[in-house]
Structure formats: structure tokens, C-alpha cells
N, C-alpha and C positions, 0 to 999 in steps of 0.2 A: 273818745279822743283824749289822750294825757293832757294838762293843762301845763302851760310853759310861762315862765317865769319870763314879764314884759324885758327887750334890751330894745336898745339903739343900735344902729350902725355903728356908731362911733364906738360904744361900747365893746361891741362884737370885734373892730376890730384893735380890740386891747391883746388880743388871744394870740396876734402875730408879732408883739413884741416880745424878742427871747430873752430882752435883759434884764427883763424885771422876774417875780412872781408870779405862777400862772395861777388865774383867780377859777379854782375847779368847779364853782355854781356856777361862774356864768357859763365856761365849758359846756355843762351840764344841759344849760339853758339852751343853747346855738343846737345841741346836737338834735337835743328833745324838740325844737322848735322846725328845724330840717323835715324832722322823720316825721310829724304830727303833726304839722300846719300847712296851710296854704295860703297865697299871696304874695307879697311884698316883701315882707321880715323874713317867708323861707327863702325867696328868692338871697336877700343878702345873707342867711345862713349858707347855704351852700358856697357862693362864693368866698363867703372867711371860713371854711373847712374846707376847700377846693386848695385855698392859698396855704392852710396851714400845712396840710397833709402832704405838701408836694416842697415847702421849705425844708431846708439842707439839717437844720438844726432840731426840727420837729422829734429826730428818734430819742430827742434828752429829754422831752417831758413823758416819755412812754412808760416810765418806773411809776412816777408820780401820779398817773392818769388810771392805771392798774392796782395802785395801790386805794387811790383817795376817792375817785369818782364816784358816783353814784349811782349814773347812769350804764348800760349792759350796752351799749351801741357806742357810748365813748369810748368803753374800754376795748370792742371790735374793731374802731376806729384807730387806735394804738397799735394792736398788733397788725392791721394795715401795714402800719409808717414801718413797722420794725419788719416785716417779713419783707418791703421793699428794701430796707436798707439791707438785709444781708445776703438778696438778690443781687444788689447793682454794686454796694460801696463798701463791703463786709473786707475783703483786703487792705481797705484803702484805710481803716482805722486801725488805731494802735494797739497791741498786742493785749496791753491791761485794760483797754477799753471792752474789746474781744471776749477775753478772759471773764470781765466784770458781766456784760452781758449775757453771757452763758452762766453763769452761777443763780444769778438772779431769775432767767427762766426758770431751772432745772430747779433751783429751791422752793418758787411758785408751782410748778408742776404736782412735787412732792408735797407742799403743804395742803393744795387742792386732791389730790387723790388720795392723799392716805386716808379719809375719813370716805367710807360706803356712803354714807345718804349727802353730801358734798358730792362726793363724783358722780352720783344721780342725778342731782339739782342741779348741777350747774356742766353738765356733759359737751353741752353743746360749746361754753366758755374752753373747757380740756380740752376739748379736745380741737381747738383754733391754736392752743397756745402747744400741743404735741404737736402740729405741724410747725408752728415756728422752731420748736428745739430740732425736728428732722431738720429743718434745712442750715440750723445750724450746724449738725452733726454731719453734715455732707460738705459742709466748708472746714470744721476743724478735724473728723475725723480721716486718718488715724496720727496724721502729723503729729498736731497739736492736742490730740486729747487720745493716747494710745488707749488709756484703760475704759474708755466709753463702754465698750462689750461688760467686761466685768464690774463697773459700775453699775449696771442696769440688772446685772443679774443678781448683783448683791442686795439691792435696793430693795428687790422684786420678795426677796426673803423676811424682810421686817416686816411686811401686812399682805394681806391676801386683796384688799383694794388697790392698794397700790401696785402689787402684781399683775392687778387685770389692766392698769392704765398701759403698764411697763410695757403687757402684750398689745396695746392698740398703737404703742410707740413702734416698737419693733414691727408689729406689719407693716403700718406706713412706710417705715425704711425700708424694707424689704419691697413695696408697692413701686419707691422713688427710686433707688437703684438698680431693678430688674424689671421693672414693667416700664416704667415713665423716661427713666435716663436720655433714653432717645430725643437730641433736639434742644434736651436741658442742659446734658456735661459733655464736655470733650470723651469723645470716646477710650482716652488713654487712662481719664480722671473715673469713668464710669469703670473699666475694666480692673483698677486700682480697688476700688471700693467694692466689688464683686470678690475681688482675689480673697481682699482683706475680711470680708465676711465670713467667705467660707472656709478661711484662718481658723476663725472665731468661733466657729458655730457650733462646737461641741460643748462650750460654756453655755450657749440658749438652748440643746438638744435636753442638754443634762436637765434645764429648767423644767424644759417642757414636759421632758419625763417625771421628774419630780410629781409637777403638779399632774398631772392626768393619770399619775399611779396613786397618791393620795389627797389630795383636796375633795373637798363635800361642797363646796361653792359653786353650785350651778355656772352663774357670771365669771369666773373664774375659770372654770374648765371650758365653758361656751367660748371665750375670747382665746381662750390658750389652742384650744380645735381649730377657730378661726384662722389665729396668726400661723399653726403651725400649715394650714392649709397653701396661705401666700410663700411658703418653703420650700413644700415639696417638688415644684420645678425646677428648683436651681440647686438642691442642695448634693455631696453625695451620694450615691444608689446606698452606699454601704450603711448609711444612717437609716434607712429604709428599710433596705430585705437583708441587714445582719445582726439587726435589733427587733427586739418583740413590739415597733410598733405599730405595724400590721397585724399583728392578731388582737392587737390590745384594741384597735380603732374596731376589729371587727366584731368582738366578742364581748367588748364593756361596753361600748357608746353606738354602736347601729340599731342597735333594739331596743334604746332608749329614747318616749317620741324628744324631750329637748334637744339632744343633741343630733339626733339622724339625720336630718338634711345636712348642718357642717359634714358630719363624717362621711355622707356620700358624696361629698364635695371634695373631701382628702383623698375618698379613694380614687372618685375621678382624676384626681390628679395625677398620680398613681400610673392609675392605667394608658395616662396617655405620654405617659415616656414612652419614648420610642429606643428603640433597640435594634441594631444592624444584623441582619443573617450571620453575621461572622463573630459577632457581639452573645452569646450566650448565657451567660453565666448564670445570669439569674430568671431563666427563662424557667423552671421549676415555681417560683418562688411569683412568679407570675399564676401560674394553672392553678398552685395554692391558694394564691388570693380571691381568684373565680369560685373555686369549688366553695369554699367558705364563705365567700359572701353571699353565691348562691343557695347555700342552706340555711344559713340566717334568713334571706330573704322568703323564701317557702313559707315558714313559719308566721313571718309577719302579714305577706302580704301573700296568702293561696293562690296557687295557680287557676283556682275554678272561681277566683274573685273578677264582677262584671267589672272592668279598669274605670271603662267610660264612665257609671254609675258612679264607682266610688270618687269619682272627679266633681262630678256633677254636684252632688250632695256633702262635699268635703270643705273642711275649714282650709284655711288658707296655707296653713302649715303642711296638710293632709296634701294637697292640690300642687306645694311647690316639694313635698317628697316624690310625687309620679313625674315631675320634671327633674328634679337628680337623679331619679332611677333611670329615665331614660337618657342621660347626659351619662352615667356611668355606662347602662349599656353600649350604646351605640360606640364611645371613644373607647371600650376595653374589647369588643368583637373587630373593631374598625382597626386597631393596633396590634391585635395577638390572638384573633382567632385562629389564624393559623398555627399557634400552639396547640390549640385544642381538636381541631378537626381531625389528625392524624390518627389519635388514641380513641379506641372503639369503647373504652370503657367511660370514655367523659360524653362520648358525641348524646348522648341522654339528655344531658348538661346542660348542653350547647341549645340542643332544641328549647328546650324550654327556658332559658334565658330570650330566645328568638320568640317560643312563644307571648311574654312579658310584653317584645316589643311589639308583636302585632296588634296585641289587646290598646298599648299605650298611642298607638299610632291613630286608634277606633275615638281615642279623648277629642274632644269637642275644641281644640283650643290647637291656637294657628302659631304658636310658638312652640309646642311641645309637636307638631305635628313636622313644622319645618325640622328642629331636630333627630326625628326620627326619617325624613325623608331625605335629608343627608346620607343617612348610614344604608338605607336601600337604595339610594341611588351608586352607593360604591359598591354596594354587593352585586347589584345585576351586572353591571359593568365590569367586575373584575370577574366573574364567572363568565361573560358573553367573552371580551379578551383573551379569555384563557382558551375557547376552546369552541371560536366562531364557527356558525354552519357555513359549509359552501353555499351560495347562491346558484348552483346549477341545475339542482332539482330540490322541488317540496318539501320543507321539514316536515308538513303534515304527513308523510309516508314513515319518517322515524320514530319509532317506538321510544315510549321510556325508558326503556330497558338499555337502550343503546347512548343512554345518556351517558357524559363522562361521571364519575365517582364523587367528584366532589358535587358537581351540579345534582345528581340524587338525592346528597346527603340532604339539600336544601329545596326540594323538588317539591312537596308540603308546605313549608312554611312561604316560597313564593309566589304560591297559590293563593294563599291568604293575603298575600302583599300586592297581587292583581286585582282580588276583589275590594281593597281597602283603594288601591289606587281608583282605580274604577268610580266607586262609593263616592270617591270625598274629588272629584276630579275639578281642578279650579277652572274658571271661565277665561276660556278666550280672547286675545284682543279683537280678534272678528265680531263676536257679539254683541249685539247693541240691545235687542233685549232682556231686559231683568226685570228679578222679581224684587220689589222694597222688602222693606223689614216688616212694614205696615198689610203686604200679602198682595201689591199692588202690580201692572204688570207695567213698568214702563221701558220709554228708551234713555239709556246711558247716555249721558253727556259729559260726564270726568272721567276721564281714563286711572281707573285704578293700578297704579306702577306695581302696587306691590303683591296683587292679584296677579298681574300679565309675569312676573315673574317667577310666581307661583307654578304657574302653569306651562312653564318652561322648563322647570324643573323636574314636575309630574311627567310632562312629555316626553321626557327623554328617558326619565326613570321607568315610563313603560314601554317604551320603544327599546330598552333594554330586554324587560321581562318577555312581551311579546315574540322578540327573538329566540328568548331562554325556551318557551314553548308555546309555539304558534296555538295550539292546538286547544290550550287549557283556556290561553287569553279568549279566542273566540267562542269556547261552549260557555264561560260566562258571561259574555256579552250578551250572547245570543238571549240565553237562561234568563237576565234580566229583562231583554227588549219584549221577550215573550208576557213575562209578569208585566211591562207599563200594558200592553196591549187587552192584555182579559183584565187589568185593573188591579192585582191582587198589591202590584207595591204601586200603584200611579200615583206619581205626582211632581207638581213641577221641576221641583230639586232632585229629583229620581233621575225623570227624564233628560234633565238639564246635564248633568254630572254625565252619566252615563253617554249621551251623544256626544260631547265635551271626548270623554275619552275614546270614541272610536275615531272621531277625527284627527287625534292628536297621533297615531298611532299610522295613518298614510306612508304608505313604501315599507312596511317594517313586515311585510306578509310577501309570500312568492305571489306572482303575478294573479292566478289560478285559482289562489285560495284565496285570493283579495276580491277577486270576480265575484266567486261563489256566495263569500260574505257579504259583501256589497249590495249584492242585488237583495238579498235576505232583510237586509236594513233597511233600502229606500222602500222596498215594497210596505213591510209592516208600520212604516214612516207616515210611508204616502195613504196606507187605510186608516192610521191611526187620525190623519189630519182630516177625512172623511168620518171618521167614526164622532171624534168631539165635539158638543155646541158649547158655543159661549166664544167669543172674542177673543179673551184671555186665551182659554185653551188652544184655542186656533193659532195664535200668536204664536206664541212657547213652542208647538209643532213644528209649526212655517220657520222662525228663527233656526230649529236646528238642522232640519232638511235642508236648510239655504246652507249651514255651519260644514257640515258633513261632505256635502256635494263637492262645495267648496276645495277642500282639503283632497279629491281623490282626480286630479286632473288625471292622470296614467288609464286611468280606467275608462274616465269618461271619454278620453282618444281612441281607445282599443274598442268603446261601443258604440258606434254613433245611434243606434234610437234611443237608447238608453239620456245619449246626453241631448238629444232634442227633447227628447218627453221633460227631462229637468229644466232647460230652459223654458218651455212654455210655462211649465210651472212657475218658473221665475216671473215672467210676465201676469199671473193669474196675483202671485203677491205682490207684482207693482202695482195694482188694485185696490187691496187692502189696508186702509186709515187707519191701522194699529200703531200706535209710536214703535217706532223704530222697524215697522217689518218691512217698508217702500226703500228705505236707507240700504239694508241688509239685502234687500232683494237687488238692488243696484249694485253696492259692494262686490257681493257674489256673482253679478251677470259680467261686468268689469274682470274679476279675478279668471273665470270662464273664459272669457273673448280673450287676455291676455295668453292663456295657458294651450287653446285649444283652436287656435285662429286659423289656422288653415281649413280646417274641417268644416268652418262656417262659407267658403266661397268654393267650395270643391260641391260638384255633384256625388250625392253618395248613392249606393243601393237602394234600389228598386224609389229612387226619388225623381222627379222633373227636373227639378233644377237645383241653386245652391240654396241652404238656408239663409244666408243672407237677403236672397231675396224676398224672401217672406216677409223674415224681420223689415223691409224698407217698404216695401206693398203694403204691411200695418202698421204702420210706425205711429202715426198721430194717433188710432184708439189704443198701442201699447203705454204713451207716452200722457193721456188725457187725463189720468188721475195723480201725475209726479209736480210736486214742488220743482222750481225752474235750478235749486242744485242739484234732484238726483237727475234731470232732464241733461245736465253737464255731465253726469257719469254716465248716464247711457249711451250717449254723444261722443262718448270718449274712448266706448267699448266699442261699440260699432265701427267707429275710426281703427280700432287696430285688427280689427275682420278684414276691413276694405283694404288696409294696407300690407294684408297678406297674400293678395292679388294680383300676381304677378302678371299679367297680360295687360298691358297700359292703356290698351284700349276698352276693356271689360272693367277695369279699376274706375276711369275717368267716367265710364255711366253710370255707375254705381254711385260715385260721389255726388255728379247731378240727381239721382234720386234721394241721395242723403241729405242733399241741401234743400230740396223742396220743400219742406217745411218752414225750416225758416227763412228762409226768401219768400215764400207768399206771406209771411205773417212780415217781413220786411214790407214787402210791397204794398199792404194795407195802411201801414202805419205812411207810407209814403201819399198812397191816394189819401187818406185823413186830412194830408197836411196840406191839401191844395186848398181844401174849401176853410181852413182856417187863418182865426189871424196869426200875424208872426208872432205875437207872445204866445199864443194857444198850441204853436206849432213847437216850441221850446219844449213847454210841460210835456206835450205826448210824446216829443221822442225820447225824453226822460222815463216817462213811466212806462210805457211799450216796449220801449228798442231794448230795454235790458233783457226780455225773454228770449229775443231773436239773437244776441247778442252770446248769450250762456249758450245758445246751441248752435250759434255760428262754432264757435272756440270747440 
């Protein structure tokens, strides 16, 4: 802890008188005593900095404070005062006050950055005080200070440091006026300063080419790449694809490791201009840029390179180039693949740019993975839109062959993108058990948002694919459930994933071929959960049988033994003390009753009676191992059986057998209370009457 120079109160508050001399130790002292102490004396620090900072007159001692202090937090505290003043009261001062203030930044700027090991040390000071010159330049430019553009670019020619600040100036403003403006300026003031920019902006184009055709300055060209990246959105096309500086970005700086991530960043930019059908011009100049960067790329990074691997085992630099590479892909296929698809001679191309992104999709990491499953989830979709199956008969009777032309061209590479989906398939909000980090099997109690989100996205992105072809989705499904079964791939996250996606995937098959599949699944489910010992395993089994069943009410209407044998199932895991399997096995018997409620009070084939009655004939040993809330879910389930029972006199017995449980567990609680005293008779109906009460409701 810094040692702080003893004041007083009284002392401290000398700092708020403007008519005198400001004393900069003591300054110094208050600010250092703030940041580095506790007590009493910081307590009155803050208040005589609270007061000072927020007095009218405070922006006059900000020259003096900047110039003299000693302290790095003082002088943070200055450009405070002055970046609110030219927020709130920047009109409200006199023109030479305006003037004065601006010369005085801009000369500070310039004295701190023209010297390299200055604009090192002290980066974090520049660049506080380049955001205060932006927001000056956004109140006087272009009225008051026309030549600001050519000011900066002339500036920018006398040192090669002070060029790299000039470029950190110029992105900010480029950052304040096209990204930020919103909220900040009147939209008249914002579109003024846009106009005027891109006035301008052949004086900073010129720059930028300058420097990126000849400077040697690493930090120089790094910052010039960067700023020019914040550009490429807003600027002319012409500056773009009528100048060499797409071949210049692709051919000097992508194969260079310092600059390759900015340059895939420019390109990205690039590629995600968008361009109107009717809009063409430089739709050439587009395919150019693919073909070229696809061959650079080759080179660097081989197509028979493991992605995942090199993710895994890569520096951080290595690790955020496989995340621009899939940010360019996906926004240059997502915007102009249809440039490329037409031409037989690029469709090569194309695959293996597609290939790139299967491999990168395979990376271990849930933000390069979200970005890549953006770009497949527009591809299934825009391919299922284009050229949807009738629903009248079974796609599984369609041959490949009779696929549309564009869905061929991608008939491979979606194959890939089923087993990847499949593979990496997020958990459901249904599920309650997981596995820890620690290998542990328990049940969920936070609902992970950005997991269920996940998996909404997955959902739908294969309820797309499955569409695209029934046929492929189910022989790897199958292919996998077979390997958990003889063991060759088993294991929890196998099993997990993979049941996760056949659930997710409900209605997205002909009735027929859902049947077919279905029954294939629950069976090798239901031996798989016979075949495992150990708790854990059991668990994991039971969770996804419950997950699955769940998910296919259509079926389970159209089979009724099918859906009684899973019910009793379900009852076999109200049984089972695993965290979270009695919850899920309730969930799921709940989700049943709502979906399939008639068929619980109807007589079905070669039955006696309905299964409702069953369930109410065994209700207490179904219900003798449940906690008194999933005893309310199953109470709750059975309630929308009974009230799909149309016959008021069949309904009304039903209910009396429904209620028999907790009215005789009422009634006991009542005999109890005759032979007790009345306070003995309080406690028991307190501790009692709530079980009878959860399954009254």
C-alpha cells in the first residue's frame, strides 16, 4: 500500500477553493489517500473529490493537474472533469476558451506520442486523453475545425509513432460515429459526420496505403490493419475492389503470423457486405477474394490438418486465428455462396472451404462452435425452403439421386454436419441429470440459460437436416446407439449427446419411419439399462429413456403397449434414490398424462379395463418411495387422466379412488388428534397434514 502524506479535513477542503492557488501535493495526497487507504480520512477524501469533480469551475485546474501532478489517478481524475465538460457544457463556453482547449489536448497528444517507448509507458494515459480529443472532434468537427482530416494525416507523416497513435485516434472516431452514434448524437448530427467522413476519406485511404505498402514497423502496420478494419463497413466499395487493397491484405499480411488474425478480420469485413440480386458489379471481385484466400489458406493451414488438435495444443494467437477463420467463413458462404455454387469449376472450392468448417465446428470450444452453428443452421434451412418434401408419403422411399441439385452439391458435407450435430448435441431443459466436471453423476438444480439455448438452436438446426435426409440422419443414429450398446464408443457424454439428439428431432420423420426407429431405440435403451451395473450407469440410462419417450407423444398414442410398457417403466424409476431420476421420472409421467390422456381412461385391446385403473388400484406402493413434491406431480398427472373422462359418473368414482389415499392419511391424522392435548394437536397437524395436503391439490 502507497504511503500518503497525513491532511486534515480542513486541509483537504482547501482543494475547493477556485480563488486561490491549487496546492498539487496536497491534490496529490487526497487522491493517493482515496485509492490506498481506509477509514475515516478516505471517507473525507472521497467527499472533497466527489465535491471537487462535480464543481462548475473544476475543468480550469485540468491544464495545471496534467501538467504538474504527480500522481497517474489525479491526472485520470482531470480528464474525468474535462471529458464531462465537453459532454454537457462544451457549447456553452466561449469560442477562445473551445479553441484553447483543443490546442492544448492535441499539442499533449502529440508531445506524448511522438516518442515509441512514451507511447508504450504510458498507453493506458493516450490513450484516456485520444478519447477526450474524439469527443472533441465530434463537437467541433467539421464546422469549427474543417482541416481536422488533414491535420491528422499530415501529423501522422512526421514519426512513425505518432502515426500509430493517429491510427488509434482515427478508429475511435470511426468506432463513435458508426458504431456508438446511436443514443449519443441527434441523428442529423450523426449522419452529418458520416457524410463528412466519407468526404474525407481518400486523405486516410491514401495514409493507409502509404503505410501498409511501405513501413517495417510491426506496431505501425498492426494499428494501420486494425483502424483500417473499423472502415471497411462504412466506406465506398470503390475503395475496396478498385484499389489493390484486397490482394495486398491477401498476399503480404495473411501469411504473416502477426498480422493474420487483424487481416482475417478485414477480410471478414469484406465479406459481409451485402450486395442486392440486382446490385452486381463487383460480384467477380467477390469469387476473387474466395479463390485467393482459399489458396493462401491451403498452404497455411492443410486441409488433412486435425482442427480440433491444433486448437487444443495452440497458443492463443493460433487458437483466436481458427476463430477468424471461421468468422470469415461462415459470413462469406452466409453472404455470396451463391456466387460460387453455380460455377462447376469453383464448386471444389466451395467444398473444402465447407470442409475447413466441419473440422472447425469438431474445436472443443462453445464460442467458435456457436459461430459455426449459425452458419449451418442457415444452410439446412435455406436448402429445406427451397425445395420442402411433401408430407404425403415417406422421404425414406426417395432416393439421392432425386435430390434437388443444389441439395447434392451439399449432400456430403451435411452428413458431416449431422454427425457433428449429433456428437456435440447440448442438454435439454428436461434433463435433470448430469454429469460434474469431477465425473460425478448428479441432479441439476440451476438451470443453465445458455445451455437450454443452445440446444434450441441444435434442435432445430437438425430438425432441418433430418428433413434434408431422413435416411442418413437415422443410419447414424442408429450406427452410434449400436456402438454405446457392444461398448465400443460408451460413455456417459456419448450416450447423453446422442439421446439428447434423437429427442430433439420428434415430428421431423413420416409417421412410419418414426415408428420403425423408435421402437429400435427404446428397445436397445431399455436392454442397455438391463445390461449396466453401477448406479451411476443406471441413472444416465433411466434419464434418457425418460428424455426420449418424453419427446415422442404421436407415437406413443398410435401404440398403446408400447406406451403402457414405458409407463410402468416410469413407475420402476419412481423407485430409484438416484438424484434426480424420481424428479424426471415424474416430469416425464406428467408430460405423458398431459399429451396422451385419453388413452389412460379408455379400454384398449385385448385389456380389462382402463389403465387408469391400475394406476389407482396401486397408487400407494407406486407413490411409497416419492418425496411429498413429486407425490404433487403425480397427483397432478393422474388428475388430467381422470379429467379426460367424459362419463360424470365413471369420472366421479375415479376421483373417490383418487382421493383415497389422502383422506385415509387425513383421517389418521384426525383419530391422532382426539387422544392428544390441544397444543400436541397444533404440532401434528402441522407436521402431518402437509403430505395429505400436497396430494389433496
Amino acid at each position: 500500500m502507497a504511503s500518503v502524506s497525513p491532511f486534515s479535513a480542513e486541509q483537504a477542503m482547501r482543494l475547493l477553493d477556485f480563488g486561490n492557488k491549487m496546492d498539487m501535493s496536497l491534490l496529490d495526497s487526497v487522491v493517493s489517500c482515496f485509492y490506498n487507504t481506509m477509514g475515516p480520512q478516505q471517507q473525507v477524501a472521497q467527499q472533497v473529490l466527489t465535491q471537487f469533480r462535480e464543481h462548475p469551475e473544476a475543468w480550469t485546474r485540468v491544464d495545471s493537474i496534467l501538467e504538474l501532478s504527480q500522481n497517474q489517478e489525479a491526472k485520470y481524475l482531470a480528464l474525468q472533469i474535462l471529458e464531462n465538460l465537453i459532454k454537457t457544457r462544451w457549447k456553452a463556453l466561449p469560442q477562445d476558451q473551445r479553441e484553447g482547449i483543443r490546442k492544448y489536448i492535441v499539442g499533449l497528444v502529440i508531445k506524448l506520442s511522438s516518442d515509441q517507448q512514451t507511447l508504450q509507458q504510458q498507453k493506458v494515459y493516450i490513450y484516456k486523453l485520444n478519447i477526450i480529443l474524439v469527443q472533441i472532434v465530434k463537437q467541433e468537427w467539421p464546422q469549427n475545425w474543417t482541416t481536422f482530416v488533414s491535420d491528422i494525416v499530415g501529423a501522422s507523416k512526421t514519426s512513425e509513432s505518432l502515426c500509430t497513435n493517429n491510427m488509434a485516434i482515427l478508429k475511435l472516431l470511426s468506432e463513435e460515429v458508426f458504431d456508438f452514434s446511436s443514443g449519443q448524437m441527434t441523428q442529423v448530427k450523426a449522419k452529418h459526420l458520416k457524410d463528412t467522413m466519407c468526404n474525407d476519406f481518400s486523405q486516410i485511404f491514401q495514409l493507409c496505403s502509404y503505410v501498409l505498402e511501405n513501413s517495417q514497423s510491426i506496431s505501425l502496420v498492426g494499428a494501420t490493419l486494425d483502424t483500417l478494419m473499423r472502415f471497411l463497413n462504412w466506406i465506398p466499395l470503390g475503395y475496396i475492389f478498385e484499389t489493390k487493397l484486397v490482394s495486398s491484405l491477401i498476399y503480404k499480411f495473411l501469411n504473416v503470423p502477426a498480422f493474420r488474425n487483424v487481416t482475417l478480420k478485414c477480410l471478414t469485413e469484406v465479406a459481409g457486405i451485402q450486395t442486392s440480386s440486382t446490385n452486381t458489379q463487383y460480384s467477380e471481385q467477390f469469387v476473387v477474394m474466395f479463390t485467393l484466400v482459399m489458396t493462401q489458406l491451403k498452404q497455411m493451414l492443410p486441409l488433412a490438418t486435425n482442427i480440433r488438435e491444433a486448437f487444443k495444443n495452440g497458443q492463443d494467437d493460433e487458437q483466436n486465428f481458427i476463430q477468424n477463420l471461421a468468422l470469415f467463413l461462415c459470413t462469406f458462404l452466409k453472404e455470396h455462396a451463391v456466387l460460387i455454387e453455380p460455377k462447376p469449376e469453383l464448386q471444389n472450392t466451395l467444398l473444402e472451404a465447407l470442409h475447413y468448417l466441419v473440422l472447425i465446428s469438431e474445436v472443443d470450444e462453445k464460442e467458435i462452435f456457436k459461430i459455426c452453428l449459425e452458419y449451418w443452421n442457415s444452410l439446412a434451412a435455406d436448402l429445406y425452403r427451397e425445395n420442402p418434401f411433401s408430407s404425403s408419403h415417406s422421404p425414406m422411399l426417395l432416393s439421392q439421386q432425386n435430390f434437388p441439385p443444389r441439395r447434392q452439391l451439399y449432400l456430403t458435407v451435411l452428413s458431416k454436419v449431422r454427425l457433428v450435430m449429433i456428437s456435440r448435441m447440448a442438454k435439454p431443459e428436461e434433463v435433470l441429470v448430469i454429469e460434474t466436471d469431477q465425473g460425478e453423476v448428479v441432479r441439476e438444480f440451476m438451470k443453465d440459460t445458455d445451455a437450454i439455448n443452445m440446444y434450441k438452436s441444435m434442435r432445430e438446426t437438425l430438425v432441418y437436416l433430418t428433413h434434408l435426409d431422413y435416411a442418413d440422419t437415422e443410419n447414424i443414429m442408429t450406427e452410434k446407439l449400436y456402438k454405446q450398446v457392444d461398448g465400443t464408443e460408451w460413455s456417459w457424454k456419448n450416450l447423453n449427446t446422442l439421446c439428447w439428439a434423437i429427442g430433439s428431432i420428434s415430428g421431423a420423420m413420416h409417421e412410419d419411419d418414426e415408428k420403425r426407429f423408435l421402437v429400435t431405440v427404446i428397445k436397445e435403451l431399455l436392454g442397455l439399462c438391463e445390461l449396466k451395473r453401477g448406479k451411476d450407469n443406471k441413472a444416465i440410462v433411466a434419464s434418457n429413456i425418460m428424455y426420449i419417450v418424453g419427446q415422442y407423444p404421436r407415437f406413443l398414442r398410435a401404440h398403446w403397449k408400447f406406451l403402457k410398457t414405458v409407463v410402468n417403466k416410469l413407475f420402476e424409476f419412481m423407485h430409484e434414490t438416484h438424484d434426480g431420476v424420481q424428479d424426471m421420472a415424474c416430469d416425464t409421467f406428467i408430460k405423458i398424462a398431459q399429451k396422451c390422456r385419453r388413452h389412460f381412461v379408455q379400454v384398449q385391446q385385448l385389456e380389462v379395463m382402463p389403465f387408469i385403473e391400475e394406476i389407482l388400484n396401486h397408487i400407494r406402493a407406486i407413490v411409497c418411495d416419492l418425496q411429498p413434491h413429486q407425490v404433487h406431480t403425480f397427483y397432478e398427472a393422474v388428475g388430467y387422466m381422470i379429467q379426460a373422462q367424459m362419463d360424470s359418473v365413471v369420472q366421479e368414482r375415479l376421483i373417490e379412488k383418487y382421493m383415497s389415499l389422502p383422506n385415509d392419511i387425513w383421517d389418521s391424522v384426525i383419530q391422532r388428534a382426539t387422544v392428544v392435548s390441544h397444543s400436541s394437536l397444533v404440532s401434528c397437524l402441522v407436521a402431518e397434514a402437509s403430505y395429505s395436503l400436497h396430494c389433496k391439490h
